[in-house]
C-alpha positions as CSV (number, residue, x, y, z in Angstrom):
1,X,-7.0,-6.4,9.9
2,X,-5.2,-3.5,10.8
3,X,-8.6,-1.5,12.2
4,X,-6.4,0.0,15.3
5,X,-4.1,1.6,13.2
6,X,-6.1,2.2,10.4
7,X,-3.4,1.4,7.7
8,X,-5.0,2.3,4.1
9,X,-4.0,-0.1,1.2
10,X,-4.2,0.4,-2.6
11,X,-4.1,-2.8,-4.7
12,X,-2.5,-2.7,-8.1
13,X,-2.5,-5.9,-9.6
14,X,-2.3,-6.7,-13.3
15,X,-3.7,-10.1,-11.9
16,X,-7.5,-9.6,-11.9
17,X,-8.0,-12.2,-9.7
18,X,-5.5,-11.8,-7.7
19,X,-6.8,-8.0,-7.1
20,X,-10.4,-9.3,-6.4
21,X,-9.4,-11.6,-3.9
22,X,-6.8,-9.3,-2.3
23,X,-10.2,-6.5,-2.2
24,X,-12.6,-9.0,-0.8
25,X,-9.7,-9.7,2.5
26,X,-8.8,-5.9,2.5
27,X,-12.2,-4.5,2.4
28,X,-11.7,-2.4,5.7
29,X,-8.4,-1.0,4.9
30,X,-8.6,0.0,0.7
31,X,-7.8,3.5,-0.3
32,X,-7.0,5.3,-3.3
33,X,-3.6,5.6,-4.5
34,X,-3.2,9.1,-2.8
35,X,-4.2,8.3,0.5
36,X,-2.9,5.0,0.6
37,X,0.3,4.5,3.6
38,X,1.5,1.7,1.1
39,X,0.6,-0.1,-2.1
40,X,0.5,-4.0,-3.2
41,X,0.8,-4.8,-6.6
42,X,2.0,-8.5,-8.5
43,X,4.4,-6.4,-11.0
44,X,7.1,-3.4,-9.9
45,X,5.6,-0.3,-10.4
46,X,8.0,3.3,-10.6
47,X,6.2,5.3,-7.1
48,X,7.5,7.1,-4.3
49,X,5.1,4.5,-2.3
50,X,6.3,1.5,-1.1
51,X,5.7,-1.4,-2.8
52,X,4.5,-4.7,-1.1
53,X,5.4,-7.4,-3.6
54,X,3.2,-10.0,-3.7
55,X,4.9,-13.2,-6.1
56,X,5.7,-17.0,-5.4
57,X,9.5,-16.0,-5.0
58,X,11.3,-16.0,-1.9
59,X,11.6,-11.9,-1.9
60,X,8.0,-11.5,-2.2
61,X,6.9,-9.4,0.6
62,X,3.3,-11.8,0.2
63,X,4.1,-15.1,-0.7
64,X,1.5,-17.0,-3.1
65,X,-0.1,-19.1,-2.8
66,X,-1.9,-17.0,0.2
67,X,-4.6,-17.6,2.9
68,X,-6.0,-15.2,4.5
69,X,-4.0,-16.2,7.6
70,X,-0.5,-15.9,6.0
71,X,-1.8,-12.7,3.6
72,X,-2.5,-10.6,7.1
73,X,0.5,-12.6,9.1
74,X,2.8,-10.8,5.6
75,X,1.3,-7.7,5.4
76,X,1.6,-7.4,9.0
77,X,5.3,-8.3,8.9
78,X,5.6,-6.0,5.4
79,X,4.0,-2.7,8.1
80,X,6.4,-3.1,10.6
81,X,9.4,-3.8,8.9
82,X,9.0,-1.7,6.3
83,X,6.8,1.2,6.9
84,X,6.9,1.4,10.7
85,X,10.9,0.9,10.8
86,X,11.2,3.7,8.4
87,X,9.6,5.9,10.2
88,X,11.2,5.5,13.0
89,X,14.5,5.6,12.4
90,X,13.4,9.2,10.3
91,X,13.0,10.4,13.9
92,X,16.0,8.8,15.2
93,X,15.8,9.6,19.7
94,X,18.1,10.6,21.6
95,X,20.9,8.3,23.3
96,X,20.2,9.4,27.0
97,X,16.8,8.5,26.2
98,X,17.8,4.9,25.0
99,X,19.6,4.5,27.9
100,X,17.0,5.2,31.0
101,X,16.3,1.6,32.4
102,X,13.0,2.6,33.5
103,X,12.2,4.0,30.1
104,X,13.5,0.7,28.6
105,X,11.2,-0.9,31.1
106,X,7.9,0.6,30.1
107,X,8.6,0.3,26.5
108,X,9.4,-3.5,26.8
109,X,5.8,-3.6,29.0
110,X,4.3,-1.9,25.6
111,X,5.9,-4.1,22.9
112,X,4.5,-7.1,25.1
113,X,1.0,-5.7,25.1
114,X,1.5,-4.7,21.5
115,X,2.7,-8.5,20.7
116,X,-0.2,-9.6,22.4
117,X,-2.9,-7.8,20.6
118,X,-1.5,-8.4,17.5
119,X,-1.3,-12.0,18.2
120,X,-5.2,-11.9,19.2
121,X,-6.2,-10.3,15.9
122,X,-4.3,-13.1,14.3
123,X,-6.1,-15.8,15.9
124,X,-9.6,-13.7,15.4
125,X,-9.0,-14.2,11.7
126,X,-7.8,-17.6,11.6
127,X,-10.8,-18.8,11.4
């Protein structure tokens, strides 16, 4: 799913369906609790590592009922809003840097080329 970025997930379900069926789509990317960048679990658990809901109500971060399809579309969606963004703004740049056209130039090239690739991975697993 994520094999470029190599994003390690732990699964915590009290659902032990749920956490079978979440292992057999995440096969590539499990880790143990320790090493994991982010954890998804069906209940609220007290960590300092974020939490990627997964319920049937709207402020699930993984919406059930899942496909594999929309699980990967979420937990891409969960990364980037929430793990990416904060670390970003953690290292916030400089405003003379946001403010270079041609800098603003190659990083709009990148976030195209990013889009696309992540949009090819999506379509690979369709399936």
């Amino acid at each position: 799913m994520f094999s470029e970025f190599i994003v390690k997930i732990s699964i915590m379900c009290q659902s032990t369906l749920l956490q079978e069926a979440l292992r057999r789509y995440l096969k590539d990317n499990l880790s143990n609790f320790e090493d994991c960048d982010f954890i998804i679990s069906d209940i609220r658990l007290k960590t300092d590592k974020p939490i990627c809901l997964i319920d049937s109500s709207q402020k699930a971060d993984i919406k059930k009922p899942f496909t594999q399809t929309s699980l990967l579309k979420d937990l891409q969606n969960f990364y980037y809003s929430k793990i990416k963004a904060a670390k970003i703004t953690a290292n916030p740049m400089p405003n003379n840097l946001l403010e270079n056209p041609e800098l603003k130039m190659q990083i709009d090239s990148i976030l195209e080329e990013f889009s696309r690739k992540i949009y090819q991975t999506l379509k690979k697993h369709e399936k």
